[in-house]
N, C-alpha and C positions, 0 to 999 in steps of 0.2 A: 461374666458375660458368656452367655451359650455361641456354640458354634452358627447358628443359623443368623444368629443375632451380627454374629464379626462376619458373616460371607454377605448376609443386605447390606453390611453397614461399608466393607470392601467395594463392594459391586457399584455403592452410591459415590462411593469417591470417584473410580477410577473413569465411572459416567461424566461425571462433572469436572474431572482433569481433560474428556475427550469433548466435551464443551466447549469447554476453554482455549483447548486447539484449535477446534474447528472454527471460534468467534476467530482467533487471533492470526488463522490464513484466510479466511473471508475478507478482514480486513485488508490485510498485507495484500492479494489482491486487487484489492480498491484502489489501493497505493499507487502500486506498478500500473496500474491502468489508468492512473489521473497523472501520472509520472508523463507517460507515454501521448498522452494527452498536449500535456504543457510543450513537452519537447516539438509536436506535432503545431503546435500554435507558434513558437517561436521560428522555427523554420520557415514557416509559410509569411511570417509576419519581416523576416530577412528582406533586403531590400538593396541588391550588392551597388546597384549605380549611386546611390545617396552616400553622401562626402568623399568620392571618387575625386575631384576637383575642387580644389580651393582657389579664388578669386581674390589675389590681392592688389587693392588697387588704394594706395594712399593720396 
């Protein structure tokens, strides 16, 4: 294999290794923001006065 041949063939990996990066923190991303999401719905969805007081009455 010639040298020009192993530096496009180099050049093609290390392209497609920094692809690979970039998909897999776009994602992670997505993550922490549907993460922060959820927690933001849970919160809001809190309700401190409900089962505060139990009623028993036999």
């Amino acid at each position: 294999m010639d040298i020009a041949a192993l530096s496009i063939s180099m050049n093609q990996t290390k392209l497609a290794q920094e692809v690979g990066i970039r998909v897999l923190q776009i994602a992670q991303n997505q993550s922490v923001q549907q993460t922060q999401e959820i927690v933001q719905m849970m919160q809001s969805s809190v309700q401190p006065n409900l089962g505060g007081n139990l009623d028993i009455k036999g």
